[in-house]
C-alpha positions in Angstrom: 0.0 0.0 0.0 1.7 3.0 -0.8 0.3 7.2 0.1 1.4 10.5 -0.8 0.3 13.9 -0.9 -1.5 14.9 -3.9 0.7 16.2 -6.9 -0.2 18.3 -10.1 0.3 14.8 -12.2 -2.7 13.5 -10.0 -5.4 16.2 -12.1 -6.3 14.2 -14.8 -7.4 11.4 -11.8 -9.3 14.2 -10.1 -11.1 15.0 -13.2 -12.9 11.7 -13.5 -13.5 11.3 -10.1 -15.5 15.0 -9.7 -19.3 13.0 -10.4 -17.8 9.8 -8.6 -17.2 11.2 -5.2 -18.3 10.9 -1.7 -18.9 14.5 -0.3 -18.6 13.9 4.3 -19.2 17.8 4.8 -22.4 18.7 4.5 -22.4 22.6 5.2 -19.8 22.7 2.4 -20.7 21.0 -0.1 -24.5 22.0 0.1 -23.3 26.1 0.5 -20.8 26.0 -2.0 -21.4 23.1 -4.6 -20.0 19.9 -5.4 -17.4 20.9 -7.6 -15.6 23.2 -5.4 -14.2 20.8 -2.3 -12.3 18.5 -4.5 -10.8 21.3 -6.4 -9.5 22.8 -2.8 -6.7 19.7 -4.0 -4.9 22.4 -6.0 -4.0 24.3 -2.7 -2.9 21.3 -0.8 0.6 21.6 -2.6 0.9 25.2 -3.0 1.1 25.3 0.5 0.2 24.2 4.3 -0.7 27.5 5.2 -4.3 26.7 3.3 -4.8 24.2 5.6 -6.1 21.4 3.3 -4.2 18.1 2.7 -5.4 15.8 0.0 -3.5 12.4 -0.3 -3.8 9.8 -3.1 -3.7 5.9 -1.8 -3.1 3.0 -4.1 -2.2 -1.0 -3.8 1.1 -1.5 -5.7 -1.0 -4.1 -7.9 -1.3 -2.9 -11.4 -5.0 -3.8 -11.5 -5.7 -1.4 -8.3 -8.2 1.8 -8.2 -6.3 4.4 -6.6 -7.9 6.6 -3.9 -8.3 10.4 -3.0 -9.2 11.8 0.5 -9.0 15.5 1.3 -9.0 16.8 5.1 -9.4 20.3 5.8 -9.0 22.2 8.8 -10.0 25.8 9.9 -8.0 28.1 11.3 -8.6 28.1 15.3 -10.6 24.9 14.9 -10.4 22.0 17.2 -11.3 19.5 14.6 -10.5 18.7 11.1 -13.1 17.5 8.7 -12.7 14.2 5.9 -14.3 16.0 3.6 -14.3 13.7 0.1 -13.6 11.0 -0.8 -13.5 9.4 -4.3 -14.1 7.4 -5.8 -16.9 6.4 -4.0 -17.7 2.8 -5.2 -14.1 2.1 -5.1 -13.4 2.5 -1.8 -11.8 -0.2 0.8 -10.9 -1.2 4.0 -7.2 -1.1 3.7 -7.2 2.3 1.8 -9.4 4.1 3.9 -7.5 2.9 7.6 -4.4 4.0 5.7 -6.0 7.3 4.9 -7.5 7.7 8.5 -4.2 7.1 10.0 -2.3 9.4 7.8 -4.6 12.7 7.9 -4.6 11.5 11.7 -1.1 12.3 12.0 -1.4 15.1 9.7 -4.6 17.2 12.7 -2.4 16.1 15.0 0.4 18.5 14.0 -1.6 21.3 13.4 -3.4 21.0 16.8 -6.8 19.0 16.2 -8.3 16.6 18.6 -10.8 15.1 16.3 -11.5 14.2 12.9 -15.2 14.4 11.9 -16.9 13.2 9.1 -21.1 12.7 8.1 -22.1 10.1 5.6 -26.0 9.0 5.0 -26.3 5.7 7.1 -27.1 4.0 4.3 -23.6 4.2 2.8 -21.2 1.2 2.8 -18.8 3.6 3.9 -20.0 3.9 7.8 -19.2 0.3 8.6 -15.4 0.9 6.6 -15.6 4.4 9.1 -15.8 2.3 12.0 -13.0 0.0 11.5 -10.9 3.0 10.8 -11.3 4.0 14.3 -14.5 6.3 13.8 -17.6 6.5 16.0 -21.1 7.9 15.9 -21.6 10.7 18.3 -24.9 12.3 16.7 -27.0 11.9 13.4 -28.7 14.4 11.3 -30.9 15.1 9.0 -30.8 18.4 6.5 -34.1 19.5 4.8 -34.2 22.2 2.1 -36.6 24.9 1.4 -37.4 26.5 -1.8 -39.2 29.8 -1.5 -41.1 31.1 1.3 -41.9 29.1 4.5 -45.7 27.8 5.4 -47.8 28.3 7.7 -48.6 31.2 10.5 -45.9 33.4 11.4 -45.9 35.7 14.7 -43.0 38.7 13.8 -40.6 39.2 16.8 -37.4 41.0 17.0 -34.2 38.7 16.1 -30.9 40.5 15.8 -27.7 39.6 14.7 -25.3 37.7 17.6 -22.7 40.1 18.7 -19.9 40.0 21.6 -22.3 41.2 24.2 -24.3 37.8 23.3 -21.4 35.5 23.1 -22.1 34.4 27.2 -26.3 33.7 26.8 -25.2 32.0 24.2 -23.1 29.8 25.3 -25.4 28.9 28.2 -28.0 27.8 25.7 -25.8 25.3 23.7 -24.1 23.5 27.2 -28.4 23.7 28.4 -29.4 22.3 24.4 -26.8 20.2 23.1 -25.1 16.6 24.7 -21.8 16.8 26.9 -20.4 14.0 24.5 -21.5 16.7 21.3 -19.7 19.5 23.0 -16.6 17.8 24.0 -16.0 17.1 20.2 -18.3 20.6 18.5 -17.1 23.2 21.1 -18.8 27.1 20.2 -15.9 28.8 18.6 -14.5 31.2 20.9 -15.1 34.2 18.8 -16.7 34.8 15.5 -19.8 33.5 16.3 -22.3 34.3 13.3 -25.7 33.9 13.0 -29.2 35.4 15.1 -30.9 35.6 18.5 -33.9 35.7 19.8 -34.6 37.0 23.6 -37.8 37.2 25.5 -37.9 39.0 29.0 -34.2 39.1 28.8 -33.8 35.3 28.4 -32.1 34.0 25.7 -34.0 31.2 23.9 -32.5 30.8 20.7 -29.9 31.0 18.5 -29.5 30.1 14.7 -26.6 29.4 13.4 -25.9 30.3 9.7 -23.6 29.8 7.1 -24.0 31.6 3.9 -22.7 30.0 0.3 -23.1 30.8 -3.1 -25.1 27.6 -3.8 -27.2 27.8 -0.5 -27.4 29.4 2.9 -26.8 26.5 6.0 -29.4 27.0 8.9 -28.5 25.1 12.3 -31.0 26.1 15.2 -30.3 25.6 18.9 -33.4 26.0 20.8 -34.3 26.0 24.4 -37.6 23.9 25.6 -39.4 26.4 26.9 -39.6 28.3 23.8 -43.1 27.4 23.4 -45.1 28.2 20.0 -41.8 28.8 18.6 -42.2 27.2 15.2 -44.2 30.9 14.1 -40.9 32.5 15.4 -39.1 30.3 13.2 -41.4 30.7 10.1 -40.8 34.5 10.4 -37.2 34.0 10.5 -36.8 32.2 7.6 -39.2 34.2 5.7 -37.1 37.4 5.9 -33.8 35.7 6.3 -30.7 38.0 5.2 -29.0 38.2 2.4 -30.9 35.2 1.1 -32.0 36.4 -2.5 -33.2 33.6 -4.3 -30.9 30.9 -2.7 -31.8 27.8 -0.9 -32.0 27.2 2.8 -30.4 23.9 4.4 -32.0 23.5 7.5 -29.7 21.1 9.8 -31.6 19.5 12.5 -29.6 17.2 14.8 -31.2 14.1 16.6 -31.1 16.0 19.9 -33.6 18.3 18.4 -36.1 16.3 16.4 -38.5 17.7 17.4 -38.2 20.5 15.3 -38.4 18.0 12.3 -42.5 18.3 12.4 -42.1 22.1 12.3 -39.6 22.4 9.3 -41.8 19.5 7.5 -44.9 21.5 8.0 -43.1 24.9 6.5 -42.8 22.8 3.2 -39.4 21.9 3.7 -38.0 18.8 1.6 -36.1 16.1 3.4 -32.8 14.4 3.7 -31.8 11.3 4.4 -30.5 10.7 8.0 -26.7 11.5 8.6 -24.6 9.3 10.3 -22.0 12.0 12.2 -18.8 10.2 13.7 -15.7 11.3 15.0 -12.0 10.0 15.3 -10.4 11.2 18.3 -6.7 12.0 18.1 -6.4 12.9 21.8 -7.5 11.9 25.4 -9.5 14.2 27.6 -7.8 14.0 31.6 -8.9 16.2 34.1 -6.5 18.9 35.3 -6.6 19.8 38.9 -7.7 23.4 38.8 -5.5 26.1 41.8 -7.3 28.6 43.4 -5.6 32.0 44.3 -6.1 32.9 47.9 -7.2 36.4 47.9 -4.2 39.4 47.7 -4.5 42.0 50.7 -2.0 45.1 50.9 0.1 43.7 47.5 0.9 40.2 49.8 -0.7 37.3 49.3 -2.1 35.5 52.3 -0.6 32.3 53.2 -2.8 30.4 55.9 -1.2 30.0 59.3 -1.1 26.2 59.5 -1.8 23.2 57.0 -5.5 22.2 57.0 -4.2 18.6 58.9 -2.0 20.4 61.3 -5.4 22.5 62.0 -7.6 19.6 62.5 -5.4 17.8 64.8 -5.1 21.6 66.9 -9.0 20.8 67.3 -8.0 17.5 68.8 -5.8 19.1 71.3 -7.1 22.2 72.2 -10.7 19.8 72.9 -8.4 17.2 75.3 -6.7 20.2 77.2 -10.5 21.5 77.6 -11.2 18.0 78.9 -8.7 17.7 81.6 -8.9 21.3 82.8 -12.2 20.4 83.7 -11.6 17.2 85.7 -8.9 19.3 87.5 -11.7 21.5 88.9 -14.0 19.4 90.1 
């Protein structure tokens, strides 16, 4: 089995693999079209600085299909993303643990934890996931509207997340979304973009959004007790920004189904369900955390005596108690 980084003599492969691949981003590849992600392979050699790595994997048997995998990875991301694969019907168990290991090793150097990937569960390409060290965490499904959303819509006042937002609404995704989702999907620590939605001060949601030529990506997070919310939601989408005549992908994660009724009843069309895994490159430990003892007069205040050396004091001080006592009487 042999691997290398993709090469200008690998284009003519690329070419015939663009209608044979397997897209594993969604947001991507439904924003900003099919044909764009592979050809992100030209920047793989011009330099690491673009942050996408595309290898091409091959048996050393003549008769062999080789293989193409791209990883990309944001800057100040904690995960990368396997983001195609190609050619689909082609692909095996031995190429694809190869090209897990090596993209593995690849985040690793640039900082990732985690490797994530969504494929339709129907796809052979889970199970070969799996055995290459990935696991599901959450599934998905993605519907698309066309057009105006049905049904009754109540206007209310949602603005665009800013700084001064950033702490409601983080509070609302640790409240909405699974530990296990967080520990791999943390809320970037800046530059969050999309809108909110407060009532008496509270924030109940927030949509994410992610705006493409080919389509605009629409991820809600909302909080239970946003009750009758689906006209809130109908209003939003009717008068979303910057949408023009584009498409809106409306990413519901299993955690949230039951938004699925709501989106169906707007006239949405649906996806299949999305398998999303992860690979983790790194162990989460617990880190004992020091706390400062409190600075008075530019010292810092040491206490007197260890905490054991004061609980035996108690000891003592209570059996001298004791035996003045039974001197006096």
């Amino acid at each position: 089995m042999n691997i290398r980084p993709f090469g200008w003599r690998d284009w003519p492969l690329l070419r015939g693999y663009l209608n044979r691949g397997l897209f594993l981003d969604s947001a991507r590849v439904l924003t900003q079209g099919r044909a764009l992600i592979p050809m992100g392979a030209v920047l793989s050699y011009i330099g690491p600085s673009t942050r996408i790595y595309t290898y091409r994997c091959e048996d050393n048997s003549s008769t062999s299909t080789p293989i193409i995998g791209q990883l990309t990875c944001l800057t100040g991301s904690t995960y990368g993303r396997l983001s195609f694969l190609a050619p689909e019907d082609s692909v095996g168990q031995p190429e694809l643990s190869l090209l897990a290991d090596t993209m593995a090793t690849e985040a690793g150097n640039i900082g990732a934890f985690h490797i994530l990937a969504e494929v339709n569960e129907s796809s052979h390409v889970v199970e070969l996931l799996h055995r290459a060290g990935f696991a599901i965490y959450a599934r998905q499904r993605v519907w698309r509207l066309d057009g105006q959303p049905a049904g009754e819509k109540k206007p209310v006042s949602w603005t665009s997340c800013k700084s001064k937002d950033v702490i409601s609404v983080r509070t609302l995704y640790c409240n909405v979304v699974p530990g296990l989702v967080q520990q791999v999907e943390p809320l970037p620590k800046k530059g969050v973009k999309g809108v909110v939605y407060y009532q008496d001060g509270n924030l109940l949601a927030f949509i994410e959004l992610k705006y493409g030529r080919n389509g605009i990506w629409v991820q809600p997070f909302i909080h239970p007790d946003a009750a009758g919310f689906e006209r809130h939601l109908v209003h939003l989408l009717g008068v979303m920004p910057g949408r023009g005549n584009r498409p809106l992908f409306i990413c519901i994660r299993s955690y949230q189904s039951w938004l699925d009724s709501a989106i169906e009843a707007m006239g949405a069309k649906p996806g299949t369900t999305q398998a999303v895994l992860v690979r983790h490159l790194a162990a989460a430990l617990k880190v004992n955390q020091a706390y400062p003892v409190t600075v008075i007069n530019g010292k810092r205040v040491e206490p007197s005596a260890p905490l054991a050396q004061i609980g035996e004091m108690k000891y003592i001080e209570r059996a001298e108690a004791d035996r003045h006592s039974q001197a006096n009487l």
